[in-house]
PyMOL commands that place a pseudoatom at each C-alpha (Angstrom):
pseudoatom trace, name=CA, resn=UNK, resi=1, chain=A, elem=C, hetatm=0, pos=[21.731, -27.128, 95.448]
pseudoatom trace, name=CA, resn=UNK, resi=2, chain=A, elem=C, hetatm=0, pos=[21.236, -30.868, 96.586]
pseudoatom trace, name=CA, resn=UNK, resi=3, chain=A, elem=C, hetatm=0, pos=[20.785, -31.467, 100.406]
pseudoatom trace, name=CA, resn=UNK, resi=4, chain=A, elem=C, hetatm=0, pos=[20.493, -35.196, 101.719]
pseudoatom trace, name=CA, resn=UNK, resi=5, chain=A, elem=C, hetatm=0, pos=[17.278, -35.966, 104.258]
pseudoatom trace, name=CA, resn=UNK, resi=6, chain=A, elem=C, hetatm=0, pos=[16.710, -38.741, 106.287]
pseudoatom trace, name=CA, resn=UNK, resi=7, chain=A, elem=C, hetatm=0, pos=[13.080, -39.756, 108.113]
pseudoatom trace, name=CA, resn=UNK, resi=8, chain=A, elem=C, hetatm=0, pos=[14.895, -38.986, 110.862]
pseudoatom trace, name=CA, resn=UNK, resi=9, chain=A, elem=C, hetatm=0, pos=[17.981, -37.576, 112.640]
pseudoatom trace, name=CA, resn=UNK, resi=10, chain=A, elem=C, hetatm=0, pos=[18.843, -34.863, 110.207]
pseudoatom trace, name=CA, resn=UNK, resi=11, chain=A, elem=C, hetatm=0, pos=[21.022, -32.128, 111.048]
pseudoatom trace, name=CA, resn=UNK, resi=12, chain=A, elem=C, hetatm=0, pos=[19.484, -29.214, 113.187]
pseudoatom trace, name=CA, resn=UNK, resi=13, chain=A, elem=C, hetatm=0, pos=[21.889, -26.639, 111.326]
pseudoatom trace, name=CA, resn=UNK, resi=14, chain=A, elem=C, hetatm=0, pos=[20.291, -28.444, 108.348]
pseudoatom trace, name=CA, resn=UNK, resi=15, chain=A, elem=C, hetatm=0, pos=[16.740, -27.792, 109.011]
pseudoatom trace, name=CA, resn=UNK, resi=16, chain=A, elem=C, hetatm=0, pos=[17.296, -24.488, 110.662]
pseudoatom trace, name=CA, resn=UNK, resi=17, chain=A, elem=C, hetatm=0, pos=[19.492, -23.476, 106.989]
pseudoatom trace, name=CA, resn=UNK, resi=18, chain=A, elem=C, hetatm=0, pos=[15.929, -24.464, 105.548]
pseudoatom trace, name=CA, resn=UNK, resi=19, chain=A, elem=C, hetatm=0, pos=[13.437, -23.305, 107.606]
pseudoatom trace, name=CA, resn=UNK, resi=20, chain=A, elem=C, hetatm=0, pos=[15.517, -19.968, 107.358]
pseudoatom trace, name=CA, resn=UNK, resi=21, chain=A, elem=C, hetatm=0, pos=[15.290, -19.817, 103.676]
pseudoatom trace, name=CA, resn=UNK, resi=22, chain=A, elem=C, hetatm=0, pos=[11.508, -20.652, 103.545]
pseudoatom trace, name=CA, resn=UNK, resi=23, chain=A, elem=C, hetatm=0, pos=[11.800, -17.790, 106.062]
pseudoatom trace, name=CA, resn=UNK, resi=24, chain=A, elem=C, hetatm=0, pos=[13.565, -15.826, 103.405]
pseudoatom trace, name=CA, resn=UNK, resi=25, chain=A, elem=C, hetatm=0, pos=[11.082, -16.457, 100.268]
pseudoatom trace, name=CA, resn=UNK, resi=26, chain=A, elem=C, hetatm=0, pos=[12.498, -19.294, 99.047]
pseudoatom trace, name=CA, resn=UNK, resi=27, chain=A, elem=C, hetatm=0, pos=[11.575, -22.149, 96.913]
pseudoatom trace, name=CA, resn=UNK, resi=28, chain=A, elem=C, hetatm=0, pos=[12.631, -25.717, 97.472]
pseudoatom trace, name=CA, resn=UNK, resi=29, chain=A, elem=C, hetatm=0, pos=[11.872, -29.411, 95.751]
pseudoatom trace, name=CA, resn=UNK, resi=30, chain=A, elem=C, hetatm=0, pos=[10.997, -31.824, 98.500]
pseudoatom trace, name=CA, resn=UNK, resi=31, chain=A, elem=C, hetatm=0, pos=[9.366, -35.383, 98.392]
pseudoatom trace, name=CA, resn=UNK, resi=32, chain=A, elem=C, hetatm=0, pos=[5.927, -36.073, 99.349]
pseudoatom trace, name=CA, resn=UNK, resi=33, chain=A, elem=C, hetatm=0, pos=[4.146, -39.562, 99.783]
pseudoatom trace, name=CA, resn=UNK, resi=34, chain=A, elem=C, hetatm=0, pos=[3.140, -38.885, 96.172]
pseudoatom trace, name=CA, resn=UNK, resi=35, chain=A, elem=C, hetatm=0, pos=[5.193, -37.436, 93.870]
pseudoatom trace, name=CA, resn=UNK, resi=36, chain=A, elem=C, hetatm=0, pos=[8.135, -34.575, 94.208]
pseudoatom trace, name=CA, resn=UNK, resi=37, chain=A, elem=C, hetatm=0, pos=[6.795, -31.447, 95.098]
pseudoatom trace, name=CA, resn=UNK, resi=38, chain=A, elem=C, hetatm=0, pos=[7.991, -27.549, 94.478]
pseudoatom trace, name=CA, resn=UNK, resi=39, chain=A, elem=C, hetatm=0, pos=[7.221, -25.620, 98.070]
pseudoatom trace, name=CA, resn=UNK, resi=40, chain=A, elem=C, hetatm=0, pos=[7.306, -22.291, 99.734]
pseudoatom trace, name=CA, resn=UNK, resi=41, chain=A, elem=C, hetatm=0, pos=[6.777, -21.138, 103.037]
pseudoatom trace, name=CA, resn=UNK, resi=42, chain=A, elem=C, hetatm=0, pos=[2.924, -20.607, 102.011]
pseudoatom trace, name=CA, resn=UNK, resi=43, chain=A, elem=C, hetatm=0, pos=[2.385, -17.274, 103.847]
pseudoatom trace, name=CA, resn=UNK, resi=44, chain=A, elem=C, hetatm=0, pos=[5.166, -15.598, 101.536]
pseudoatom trace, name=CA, resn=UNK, resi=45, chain=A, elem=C, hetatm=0, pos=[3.086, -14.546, 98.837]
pseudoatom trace, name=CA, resn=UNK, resi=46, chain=A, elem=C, hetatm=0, pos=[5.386, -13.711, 96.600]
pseudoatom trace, name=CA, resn=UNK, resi=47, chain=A, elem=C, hetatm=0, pos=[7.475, -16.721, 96.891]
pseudoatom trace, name=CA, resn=UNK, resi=48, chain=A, elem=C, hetatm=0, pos=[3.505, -18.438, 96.382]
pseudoatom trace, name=CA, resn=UNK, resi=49, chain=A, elem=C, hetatm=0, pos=[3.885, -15.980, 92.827]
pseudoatom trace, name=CA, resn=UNK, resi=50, chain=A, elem=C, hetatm=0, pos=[6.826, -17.682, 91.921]
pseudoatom trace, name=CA, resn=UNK, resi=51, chain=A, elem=C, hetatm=0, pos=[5.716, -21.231, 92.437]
pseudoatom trace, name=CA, resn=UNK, resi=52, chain=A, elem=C, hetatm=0, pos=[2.858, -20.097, 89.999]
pseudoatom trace, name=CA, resn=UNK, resi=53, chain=A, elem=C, hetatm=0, pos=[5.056, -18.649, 87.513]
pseudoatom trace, name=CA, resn=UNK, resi=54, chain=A, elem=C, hetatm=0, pos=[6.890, -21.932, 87.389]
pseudoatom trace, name=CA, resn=UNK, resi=55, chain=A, elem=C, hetatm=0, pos=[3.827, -24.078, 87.300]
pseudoatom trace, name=CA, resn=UNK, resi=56, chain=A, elem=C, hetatm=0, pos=[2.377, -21.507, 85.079]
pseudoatom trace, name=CA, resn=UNK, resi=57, chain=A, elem=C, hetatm=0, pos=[-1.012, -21.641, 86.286]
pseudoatom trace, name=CA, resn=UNK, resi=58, chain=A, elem=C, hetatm=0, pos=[-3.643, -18.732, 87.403]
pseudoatom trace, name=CA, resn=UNK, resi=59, chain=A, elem=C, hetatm=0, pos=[-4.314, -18.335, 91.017]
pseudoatom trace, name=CA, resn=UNK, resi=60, chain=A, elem=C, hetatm=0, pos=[-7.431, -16.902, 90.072]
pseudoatom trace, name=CA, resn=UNK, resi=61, chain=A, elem=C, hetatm=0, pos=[-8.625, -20.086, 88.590]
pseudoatom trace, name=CA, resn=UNK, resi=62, chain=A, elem=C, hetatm=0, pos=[-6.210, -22.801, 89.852]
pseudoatom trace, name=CA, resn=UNK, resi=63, chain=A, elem=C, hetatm=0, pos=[-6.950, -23.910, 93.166]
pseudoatom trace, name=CA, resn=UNK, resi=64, chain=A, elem=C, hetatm=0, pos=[-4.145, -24.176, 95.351]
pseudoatom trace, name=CA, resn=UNK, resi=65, chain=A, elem=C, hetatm=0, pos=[-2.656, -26.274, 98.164]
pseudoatom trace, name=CA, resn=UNK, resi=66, chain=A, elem=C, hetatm=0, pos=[-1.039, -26.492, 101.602]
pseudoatom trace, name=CA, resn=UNK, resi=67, chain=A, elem=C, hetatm=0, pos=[0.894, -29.056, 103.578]
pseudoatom trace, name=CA, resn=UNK, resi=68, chain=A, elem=C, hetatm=0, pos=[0.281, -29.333, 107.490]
pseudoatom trace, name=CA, resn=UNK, resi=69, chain=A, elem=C, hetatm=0, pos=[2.264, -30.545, 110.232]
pseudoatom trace, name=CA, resn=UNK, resi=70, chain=A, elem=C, hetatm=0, pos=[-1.309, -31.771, 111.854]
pseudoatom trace, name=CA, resn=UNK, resi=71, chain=A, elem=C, hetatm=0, pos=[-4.989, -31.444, 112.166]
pseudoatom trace, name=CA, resn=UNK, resi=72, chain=A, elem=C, hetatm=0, pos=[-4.702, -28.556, 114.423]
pseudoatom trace, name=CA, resn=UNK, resi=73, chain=A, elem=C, hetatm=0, pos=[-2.544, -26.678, 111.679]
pseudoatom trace, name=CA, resn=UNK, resi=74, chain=A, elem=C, hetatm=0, pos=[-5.381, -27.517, 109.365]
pseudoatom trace, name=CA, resn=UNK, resi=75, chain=A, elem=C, hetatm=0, pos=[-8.285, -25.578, 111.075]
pseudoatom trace, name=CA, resn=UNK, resi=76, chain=A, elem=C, hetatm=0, pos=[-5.836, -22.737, 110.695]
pseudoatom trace, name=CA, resn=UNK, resi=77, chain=A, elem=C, hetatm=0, pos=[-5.839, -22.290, 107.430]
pseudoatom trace, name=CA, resn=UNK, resi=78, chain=A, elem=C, hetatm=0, pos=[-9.328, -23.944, 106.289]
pseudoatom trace, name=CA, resn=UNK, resi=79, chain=A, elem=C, hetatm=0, pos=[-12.843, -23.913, 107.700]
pseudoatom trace, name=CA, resn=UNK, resi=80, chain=A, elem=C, hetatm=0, pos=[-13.176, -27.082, 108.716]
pseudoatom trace, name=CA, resn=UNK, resi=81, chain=A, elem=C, hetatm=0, pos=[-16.882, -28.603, 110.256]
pseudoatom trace, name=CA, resn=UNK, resi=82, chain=A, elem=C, hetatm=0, pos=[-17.061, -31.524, 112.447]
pseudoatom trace, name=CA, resn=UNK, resi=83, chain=A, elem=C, hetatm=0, pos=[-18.227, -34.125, 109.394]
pseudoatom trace, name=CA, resn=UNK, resi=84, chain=A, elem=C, hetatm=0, pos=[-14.737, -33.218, 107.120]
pseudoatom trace, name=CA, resn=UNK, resi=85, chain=A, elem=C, hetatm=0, pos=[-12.930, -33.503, 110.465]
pseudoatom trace, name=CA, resn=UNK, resi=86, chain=A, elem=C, hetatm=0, pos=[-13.770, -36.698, 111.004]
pseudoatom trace, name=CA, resn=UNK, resi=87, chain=A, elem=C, hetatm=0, pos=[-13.341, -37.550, 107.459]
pseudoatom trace, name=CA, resn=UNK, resi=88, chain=A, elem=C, hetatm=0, pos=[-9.986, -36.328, 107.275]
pseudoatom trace, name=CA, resn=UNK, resi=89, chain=A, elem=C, hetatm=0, pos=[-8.628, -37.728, 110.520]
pseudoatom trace, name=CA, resn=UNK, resi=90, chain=A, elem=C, hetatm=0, pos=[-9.339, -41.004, 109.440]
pseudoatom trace, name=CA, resn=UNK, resi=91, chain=A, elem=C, hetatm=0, pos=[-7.320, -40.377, 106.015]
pseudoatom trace, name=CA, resn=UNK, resi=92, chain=A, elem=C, hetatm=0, pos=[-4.709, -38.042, 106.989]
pseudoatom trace, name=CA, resn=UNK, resi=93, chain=A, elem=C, hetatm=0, pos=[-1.563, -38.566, 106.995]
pseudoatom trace, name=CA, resn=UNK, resi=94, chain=A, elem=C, hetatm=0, pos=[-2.324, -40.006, 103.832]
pseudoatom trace, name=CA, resn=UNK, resi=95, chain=A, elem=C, hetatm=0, pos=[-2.122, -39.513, 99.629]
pseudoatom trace, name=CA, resn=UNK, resi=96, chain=A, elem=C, hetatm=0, pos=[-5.113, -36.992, 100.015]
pseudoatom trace, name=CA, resn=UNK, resi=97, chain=A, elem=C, hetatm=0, pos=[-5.884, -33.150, 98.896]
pseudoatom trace, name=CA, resn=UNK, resi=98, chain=A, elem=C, hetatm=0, pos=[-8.538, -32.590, 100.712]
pseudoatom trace, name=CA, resn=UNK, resi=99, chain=A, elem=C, hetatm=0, pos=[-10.610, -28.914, 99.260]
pseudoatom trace, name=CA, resn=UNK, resi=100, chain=A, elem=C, hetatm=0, pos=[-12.274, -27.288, 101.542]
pseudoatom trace, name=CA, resn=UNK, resi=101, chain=A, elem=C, hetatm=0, pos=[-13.408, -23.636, 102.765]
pseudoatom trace, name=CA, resn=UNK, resi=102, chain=A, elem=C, hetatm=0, pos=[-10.519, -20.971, 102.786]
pseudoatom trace, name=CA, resn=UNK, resi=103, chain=A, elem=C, hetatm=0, pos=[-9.550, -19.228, 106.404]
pseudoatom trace, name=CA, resn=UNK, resi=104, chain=A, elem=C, hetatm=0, pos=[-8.607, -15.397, 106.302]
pseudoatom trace, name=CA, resn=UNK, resi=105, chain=A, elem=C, hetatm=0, pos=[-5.000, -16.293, 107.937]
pseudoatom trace, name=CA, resn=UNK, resi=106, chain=A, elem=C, hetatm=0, pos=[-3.985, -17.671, 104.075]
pseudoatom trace, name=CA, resn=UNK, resi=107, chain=A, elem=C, hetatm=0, pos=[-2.648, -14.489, 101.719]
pseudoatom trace, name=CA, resn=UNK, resi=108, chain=A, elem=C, hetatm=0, pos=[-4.661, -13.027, 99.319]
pseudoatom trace, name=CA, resn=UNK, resi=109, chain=A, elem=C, hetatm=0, pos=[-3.482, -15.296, 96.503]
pseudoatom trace, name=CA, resn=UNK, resi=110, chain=A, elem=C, hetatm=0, pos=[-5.472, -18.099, 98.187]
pseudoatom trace, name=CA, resn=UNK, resi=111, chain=A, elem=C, hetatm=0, pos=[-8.505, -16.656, 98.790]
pseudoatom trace, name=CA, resn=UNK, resi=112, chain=A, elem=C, hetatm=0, pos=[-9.793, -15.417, 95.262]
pseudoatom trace, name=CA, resn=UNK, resi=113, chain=A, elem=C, hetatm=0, pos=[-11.254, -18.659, 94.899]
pseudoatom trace, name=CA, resn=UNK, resi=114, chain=A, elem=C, hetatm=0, pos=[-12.513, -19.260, 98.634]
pseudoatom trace, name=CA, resn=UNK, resi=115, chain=A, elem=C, hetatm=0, pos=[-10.995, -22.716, 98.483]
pseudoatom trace, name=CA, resn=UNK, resi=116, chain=A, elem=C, hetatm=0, pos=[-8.435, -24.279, 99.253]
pseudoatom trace, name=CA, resn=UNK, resi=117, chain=A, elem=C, hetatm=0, pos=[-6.422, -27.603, 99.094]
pseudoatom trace, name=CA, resn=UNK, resi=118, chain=A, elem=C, hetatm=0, pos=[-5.214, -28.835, 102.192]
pseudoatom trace, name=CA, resn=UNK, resi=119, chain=A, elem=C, hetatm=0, pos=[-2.723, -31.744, 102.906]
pseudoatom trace, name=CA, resn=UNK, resi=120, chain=A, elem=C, hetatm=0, pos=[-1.002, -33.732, 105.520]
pseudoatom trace, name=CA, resn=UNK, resi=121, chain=A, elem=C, hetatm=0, pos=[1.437, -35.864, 103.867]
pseudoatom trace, name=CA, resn=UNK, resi=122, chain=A, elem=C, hetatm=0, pos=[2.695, -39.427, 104.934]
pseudoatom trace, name=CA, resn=UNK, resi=123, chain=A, elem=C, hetatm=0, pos=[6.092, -38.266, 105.082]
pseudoatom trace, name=CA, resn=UNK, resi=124, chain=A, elem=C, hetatm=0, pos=[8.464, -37.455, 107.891]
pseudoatom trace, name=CA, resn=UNK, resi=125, chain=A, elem=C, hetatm=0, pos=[10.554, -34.719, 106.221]
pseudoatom trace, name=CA, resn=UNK, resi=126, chain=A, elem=C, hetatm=0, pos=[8.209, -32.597, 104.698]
pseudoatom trace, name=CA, resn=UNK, resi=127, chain=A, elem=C, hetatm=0, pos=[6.333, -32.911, 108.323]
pseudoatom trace, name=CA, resn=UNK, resi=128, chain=A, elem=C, hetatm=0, pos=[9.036, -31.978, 110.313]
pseudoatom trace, name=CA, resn=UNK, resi=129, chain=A, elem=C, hetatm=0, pos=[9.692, -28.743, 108.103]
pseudoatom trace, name=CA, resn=UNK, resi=130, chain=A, elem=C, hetatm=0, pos=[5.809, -27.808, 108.032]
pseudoatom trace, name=CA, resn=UNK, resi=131, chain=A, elem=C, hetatm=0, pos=[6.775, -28.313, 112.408]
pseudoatom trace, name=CA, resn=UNK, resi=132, chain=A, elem=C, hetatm=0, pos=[9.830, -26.410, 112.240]
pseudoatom trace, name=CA, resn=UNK, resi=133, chain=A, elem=C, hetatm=0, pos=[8.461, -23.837, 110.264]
pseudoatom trace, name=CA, resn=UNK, resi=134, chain=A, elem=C, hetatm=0, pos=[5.531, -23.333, 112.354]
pseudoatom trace, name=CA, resn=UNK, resi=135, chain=A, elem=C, hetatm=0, pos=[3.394, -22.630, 109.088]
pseudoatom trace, name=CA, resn=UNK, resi=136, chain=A, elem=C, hetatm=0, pos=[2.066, -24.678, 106.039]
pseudoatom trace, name=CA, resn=UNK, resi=137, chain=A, elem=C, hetatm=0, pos=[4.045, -24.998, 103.112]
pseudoatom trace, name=CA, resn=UNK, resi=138, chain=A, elem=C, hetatm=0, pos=[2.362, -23.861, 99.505]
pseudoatom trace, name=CA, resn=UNK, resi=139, chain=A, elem=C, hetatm=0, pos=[3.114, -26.963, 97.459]
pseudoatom trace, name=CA, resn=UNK, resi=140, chain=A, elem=C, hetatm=0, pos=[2.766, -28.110, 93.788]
pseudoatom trace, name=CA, resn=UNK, resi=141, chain=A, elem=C, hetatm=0, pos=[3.733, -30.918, 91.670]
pseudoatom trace, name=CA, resn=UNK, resi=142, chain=A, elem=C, hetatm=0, pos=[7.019, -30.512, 89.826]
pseudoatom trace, name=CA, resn=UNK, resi=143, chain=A, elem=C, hetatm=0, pos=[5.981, -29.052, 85.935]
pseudoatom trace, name=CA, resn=UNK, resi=144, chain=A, elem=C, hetatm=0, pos=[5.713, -32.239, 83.588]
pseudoatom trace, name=CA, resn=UNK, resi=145, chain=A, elem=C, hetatm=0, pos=[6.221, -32.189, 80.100]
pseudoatom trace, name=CA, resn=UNK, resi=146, chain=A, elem=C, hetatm=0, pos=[4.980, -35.634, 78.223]
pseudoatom trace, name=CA, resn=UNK, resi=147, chain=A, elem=C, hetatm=0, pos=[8.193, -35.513, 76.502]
pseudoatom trace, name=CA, resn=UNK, resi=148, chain=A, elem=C, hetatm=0, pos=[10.256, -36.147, 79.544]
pseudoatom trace, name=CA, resn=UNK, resi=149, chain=A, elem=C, hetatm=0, pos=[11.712, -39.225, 81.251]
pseudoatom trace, name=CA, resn=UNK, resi=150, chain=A, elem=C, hetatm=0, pos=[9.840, -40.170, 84.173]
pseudoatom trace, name=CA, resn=UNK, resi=151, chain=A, elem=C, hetatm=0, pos=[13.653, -40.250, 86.007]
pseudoatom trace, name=CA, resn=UNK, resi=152, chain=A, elem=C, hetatm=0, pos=[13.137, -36.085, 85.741]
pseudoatom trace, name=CA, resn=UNK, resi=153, chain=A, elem=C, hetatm=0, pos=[10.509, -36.737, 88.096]
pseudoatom trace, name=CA, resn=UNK, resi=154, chain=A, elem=C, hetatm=0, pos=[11.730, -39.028, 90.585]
pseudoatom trace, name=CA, resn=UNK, resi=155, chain=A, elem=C, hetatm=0, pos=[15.261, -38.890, 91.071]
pseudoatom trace, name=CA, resn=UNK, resi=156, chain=A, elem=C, hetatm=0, pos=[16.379, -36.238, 93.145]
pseudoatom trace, name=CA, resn=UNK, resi=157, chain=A, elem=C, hetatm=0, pos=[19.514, -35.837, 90.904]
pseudoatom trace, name=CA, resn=UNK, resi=158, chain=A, elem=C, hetatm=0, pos=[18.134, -35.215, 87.930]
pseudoatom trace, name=CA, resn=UNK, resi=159, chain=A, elem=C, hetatm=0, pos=[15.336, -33.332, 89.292]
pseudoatom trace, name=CA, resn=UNK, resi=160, chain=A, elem=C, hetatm=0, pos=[18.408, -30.645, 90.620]
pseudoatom trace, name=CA, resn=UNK, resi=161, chain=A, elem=C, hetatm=0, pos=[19.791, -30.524, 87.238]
pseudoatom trace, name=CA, resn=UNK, resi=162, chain=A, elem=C, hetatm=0, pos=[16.549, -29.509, 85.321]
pseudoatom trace, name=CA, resn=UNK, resi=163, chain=A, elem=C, hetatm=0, pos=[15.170, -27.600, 88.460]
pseudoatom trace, name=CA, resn=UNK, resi=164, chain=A, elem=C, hetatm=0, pos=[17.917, -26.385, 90.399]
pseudoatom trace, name=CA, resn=UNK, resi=165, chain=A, elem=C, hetatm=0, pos=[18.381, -22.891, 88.745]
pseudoatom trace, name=CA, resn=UNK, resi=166, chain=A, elem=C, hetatm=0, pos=[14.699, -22.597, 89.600]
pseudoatom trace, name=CA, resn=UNK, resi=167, chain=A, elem=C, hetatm=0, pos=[14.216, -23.003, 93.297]
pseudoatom trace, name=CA, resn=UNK, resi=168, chain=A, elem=C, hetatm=0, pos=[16.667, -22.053, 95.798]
pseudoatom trace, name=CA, resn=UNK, resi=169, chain=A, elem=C, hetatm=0, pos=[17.087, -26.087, 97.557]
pseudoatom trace, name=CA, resn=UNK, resi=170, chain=A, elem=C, hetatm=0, pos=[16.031, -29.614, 96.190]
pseudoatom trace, name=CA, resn=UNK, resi=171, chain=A, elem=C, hetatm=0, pos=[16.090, -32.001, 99.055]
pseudoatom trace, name=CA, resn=UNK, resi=172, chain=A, elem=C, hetatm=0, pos=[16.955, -35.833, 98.428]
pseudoatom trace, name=CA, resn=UNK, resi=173, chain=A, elem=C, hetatm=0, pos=[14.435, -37.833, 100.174]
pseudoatom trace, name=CA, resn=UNK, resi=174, chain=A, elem=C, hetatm=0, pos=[15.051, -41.323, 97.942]
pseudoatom trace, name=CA, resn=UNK, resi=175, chain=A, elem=C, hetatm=0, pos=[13.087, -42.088, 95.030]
pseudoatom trace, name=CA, resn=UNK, resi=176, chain=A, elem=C, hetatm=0, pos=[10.046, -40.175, 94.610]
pseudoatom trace, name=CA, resn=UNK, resi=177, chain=A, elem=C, hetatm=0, pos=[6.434, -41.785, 93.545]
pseudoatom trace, name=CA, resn=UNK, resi=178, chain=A, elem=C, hetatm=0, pos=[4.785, -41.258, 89.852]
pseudoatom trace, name=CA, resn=UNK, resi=179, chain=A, elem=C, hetatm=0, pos=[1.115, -41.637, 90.696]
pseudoatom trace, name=CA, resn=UNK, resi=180, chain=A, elem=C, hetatm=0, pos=[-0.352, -38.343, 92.542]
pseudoatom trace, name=CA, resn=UNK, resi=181, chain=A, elem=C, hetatm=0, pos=[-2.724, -38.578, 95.437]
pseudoatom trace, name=CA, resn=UNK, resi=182, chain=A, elem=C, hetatm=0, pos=[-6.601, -38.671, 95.432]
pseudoatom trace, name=CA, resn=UNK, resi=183, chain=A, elem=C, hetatm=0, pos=[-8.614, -35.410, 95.294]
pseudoatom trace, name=CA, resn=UNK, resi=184, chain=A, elem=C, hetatm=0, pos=[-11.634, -35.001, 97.461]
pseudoatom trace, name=CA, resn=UNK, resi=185, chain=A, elem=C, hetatm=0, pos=[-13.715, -31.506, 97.622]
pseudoatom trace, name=CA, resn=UNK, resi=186, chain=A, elem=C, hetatm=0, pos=[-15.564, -30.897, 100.974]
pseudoatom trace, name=CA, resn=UNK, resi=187, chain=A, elem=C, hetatm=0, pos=[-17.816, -28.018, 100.404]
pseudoatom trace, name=CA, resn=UNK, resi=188, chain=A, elem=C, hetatm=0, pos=[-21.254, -27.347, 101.517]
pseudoatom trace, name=CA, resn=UNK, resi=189, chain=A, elem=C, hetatm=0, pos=[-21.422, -30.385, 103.695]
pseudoatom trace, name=CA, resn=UNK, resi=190, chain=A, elem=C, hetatm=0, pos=[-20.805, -32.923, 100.341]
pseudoatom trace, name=CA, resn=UNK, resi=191, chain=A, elem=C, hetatm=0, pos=[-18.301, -35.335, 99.561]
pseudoatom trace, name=CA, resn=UNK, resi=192, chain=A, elem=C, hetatm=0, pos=[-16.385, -35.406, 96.047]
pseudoatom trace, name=CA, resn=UNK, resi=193, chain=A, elem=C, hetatm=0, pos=[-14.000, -37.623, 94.603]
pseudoatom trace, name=CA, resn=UNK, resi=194, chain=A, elem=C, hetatm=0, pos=[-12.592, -35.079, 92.352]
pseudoatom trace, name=CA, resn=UNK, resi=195, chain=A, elem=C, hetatm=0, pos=[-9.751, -36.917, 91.228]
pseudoatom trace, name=CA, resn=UNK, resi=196, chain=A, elem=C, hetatm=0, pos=[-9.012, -40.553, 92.519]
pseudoatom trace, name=CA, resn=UNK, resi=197, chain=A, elem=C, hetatm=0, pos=[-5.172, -41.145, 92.750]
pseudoatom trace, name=CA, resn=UNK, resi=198, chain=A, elem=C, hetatm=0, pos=[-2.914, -43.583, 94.741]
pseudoatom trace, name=CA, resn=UNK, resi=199, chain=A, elem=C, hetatm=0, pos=[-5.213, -42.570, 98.119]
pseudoatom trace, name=CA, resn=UNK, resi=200, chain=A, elem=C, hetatm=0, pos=[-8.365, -44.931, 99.148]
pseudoatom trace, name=CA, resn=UNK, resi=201, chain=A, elem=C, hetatm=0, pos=[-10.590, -43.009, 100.722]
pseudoatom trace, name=CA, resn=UNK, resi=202, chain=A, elem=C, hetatm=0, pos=[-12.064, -44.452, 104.187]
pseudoatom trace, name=CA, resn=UNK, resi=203, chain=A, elem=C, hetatm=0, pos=[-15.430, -43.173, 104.631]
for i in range(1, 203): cmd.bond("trace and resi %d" % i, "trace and resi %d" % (i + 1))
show_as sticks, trace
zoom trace
């Protein structure tokens, strides 16, 4: 199913219908500041199973990631010392994964690897259904085959006809991006550029 969102003034029996089905287990396709992303409500572990089956990745050796409403969110979910703090609140909302300690509060599934990737995306919709939701949302870029059209990646339409079976809601939030965001590990008081994407990183 294809739902129309706006930056602003969407329908509250909208976002309640999705918070509800987050709420529920399910799986939805929403833009980021990046690129479209597959998401789950991302204490629902089993709906966090599914998004791995799709993506077809091992939890065990795949870090994973969450999207925050705000910095205080964040400290839920991650460890989070003073340095990264300040790091991150210079760069956040922003194109930035930002790895850090795991917190017990995240399911099992996150914490076999004691990390996790945490994000606050520049975008209003995906923010106001982290708010709504009152919890992070597990999220993942769509699954990308080199033989596809980049259009399967950035058009809400024709993301809902190859994905749609798959998740339970793709949201149309306009035209999505192509180039992912920038990947920085903070662990043991370092600094990494892991992977540098569309995100400069202000030091």
């Amino acid at each position: 199913m294809l739902k129309k969102l706006y930056e602003k003034n969407n329908s509250p029996r909208d976002m309640a219908e999705i918070v509800q089905m987050l709420n529920d287990g399910g799986l939805l396709v929403c833009p980021t500041d990046t690129v479209y992303a597959i998401a789950c409500h991302a204490l629902k572990e089993r709906a966090v199973e599914r998004i791995c089956k799709i993506k077809g990745i091992d939890p065990a050796k795949n870090n994973l990631s969450i999207a925050c409403y705000d910095m205080k969110h964040i400290s839920e979910y991650a460890k989070v010392n003073d340095e990264a703090f300040k790091l991150m609140k210079r760069n956040l909302p922003g194109a930035f994964t930002f790895v850090l300690p795991t917190s017990n509060r995240l399911p099992k599934i996150f914490r076999g690897r004691k990390e996790v990737g945490i994000r606050i995306p520049d975008n209003a919709i995906v923010r106001e259904i982290c708010r709504l939701l009152d919890a992070p949302l597990m999220t993942a870029s769509l699954p990308y085959d080199e033989a596809d059209e980049v259009e399967y990646l950035t058009t809400p339409e024709l993301i809902d006809e190859k994905f749609g079976e798959r998740v339970d809601l793709v949201i149309d939030g306009g035209i999505g991006g192509t180039e992912p965001g920038t990947v920085v590990r903070l662990i043991d008081g370092e600094v990494e550029i892991v992977r540098q994407g569309c995100g400069e990183l202000m030091m």
